[in-house]
C-alpha positions as CSV (number, residue, x, y, z in Angstrom):
1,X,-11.7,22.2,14.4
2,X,-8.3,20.5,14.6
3,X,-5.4,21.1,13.1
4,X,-4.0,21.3,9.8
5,X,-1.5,18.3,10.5
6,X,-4.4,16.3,11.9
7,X,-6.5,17.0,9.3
8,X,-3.4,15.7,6.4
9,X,-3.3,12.8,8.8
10,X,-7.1,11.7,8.6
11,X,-7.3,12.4,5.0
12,X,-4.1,10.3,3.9
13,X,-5.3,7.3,6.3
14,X,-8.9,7.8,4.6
15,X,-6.8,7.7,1.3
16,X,-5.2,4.4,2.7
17,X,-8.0,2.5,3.2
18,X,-9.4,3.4,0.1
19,X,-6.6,2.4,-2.0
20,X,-6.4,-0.7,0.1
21,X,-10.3,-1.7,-0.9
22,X,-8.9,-1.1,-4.6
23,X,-6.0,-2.8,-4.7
24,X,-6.5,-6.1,-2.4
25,X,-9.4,-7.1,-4.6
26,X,-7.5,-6.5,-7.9
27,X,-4.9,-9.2,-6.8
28,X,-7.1,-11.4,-5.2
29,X,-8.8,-11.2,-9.0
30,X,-5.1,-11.2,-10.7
31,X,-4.2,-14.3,-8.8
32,X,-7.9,-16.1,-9.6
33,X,-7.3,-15.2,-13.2
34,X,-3.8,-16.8,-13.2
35,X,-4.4,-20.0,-11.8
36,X,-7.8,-20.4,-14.1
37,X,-5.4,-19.5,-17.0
38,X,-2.4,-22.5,-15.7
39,X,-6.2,-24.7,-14.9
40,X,-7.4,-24.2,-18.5
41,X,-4.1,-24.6,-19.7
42,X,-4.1,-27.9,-18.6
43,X,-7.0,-29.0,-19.7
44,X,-6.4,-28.0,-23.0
45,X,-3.5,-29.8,-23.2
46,X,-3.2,-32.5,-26.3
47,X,-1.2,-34.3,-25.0
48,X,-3.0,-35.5,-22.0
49,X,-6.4,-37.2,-21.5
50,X,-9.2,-36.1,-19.8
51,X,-11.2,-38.6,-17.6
52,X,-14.8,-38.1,-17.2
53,X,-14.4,-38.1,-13.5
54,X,-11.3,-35.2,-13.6
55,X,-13.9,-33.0,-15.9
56,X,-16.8,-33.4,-13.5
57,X,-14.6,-32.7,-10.7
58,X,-13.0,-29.2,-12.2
59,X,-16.6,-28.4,-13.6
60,X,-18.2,-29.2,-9.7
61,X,-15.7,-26.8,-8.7
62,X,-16.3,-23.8,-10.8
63,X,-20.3,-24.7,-10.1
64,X,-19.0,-24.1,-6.2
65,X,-16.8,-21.0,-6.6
66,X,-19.5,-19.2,-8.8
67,X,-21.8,-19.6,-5.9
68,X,-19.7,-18.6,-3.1
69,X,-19.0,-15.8,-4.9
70,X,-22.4,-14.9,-6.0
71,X,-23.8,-16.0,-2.1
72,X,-21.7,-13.3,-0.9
73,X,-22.7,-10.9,-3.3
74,X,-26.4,-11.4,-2.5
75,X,-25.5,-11.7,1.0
76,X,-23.6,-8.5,1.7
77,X,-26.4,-6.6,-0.8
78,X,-29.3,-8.0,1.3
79,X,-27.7,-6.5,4.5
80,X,-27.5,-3.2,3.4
81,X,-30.3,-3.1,2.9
């Protein structure tokens, strides 16, 4: 077995990563949420109208990010498996 200062090194790197898989995600989510807030801000907006092509586009894209996101969902579940 190794050391006691090895061992405090491995766990605290383990710890590391960890943390890292928590907190990388939560701002990647954060900044998502924040532009979809200054995005629906803007279309809510009274003062300014909305072309049918603008609405189509912003709708396409959401369409698109839903399925990247749920593509790599599937994806990374079917690999593990």
């Amino acid at each position: 077995m190794g050391t006691t200062l090895e061992s405090a090194v491995v766990i605290a790197a383990v710890i590391t990563v960890i943390t890292m898989f928590i907190v990388v995600p939560a701002s990647f989510c954060a900044d998502t949420y924040s532009d979809f807030t200054e995005a629906e801000e803007e279309i809510l907006d009274e003062d300014r109208d909305i072309s049918q092509e603008a609405l189509c586009t912003f709708l396409t894209g959401l369409s698109e990010n839903y399925r990247m996101i749920y593509g790599g969902i599937r994806d990374a579940l079917s690999d593990e498996e």
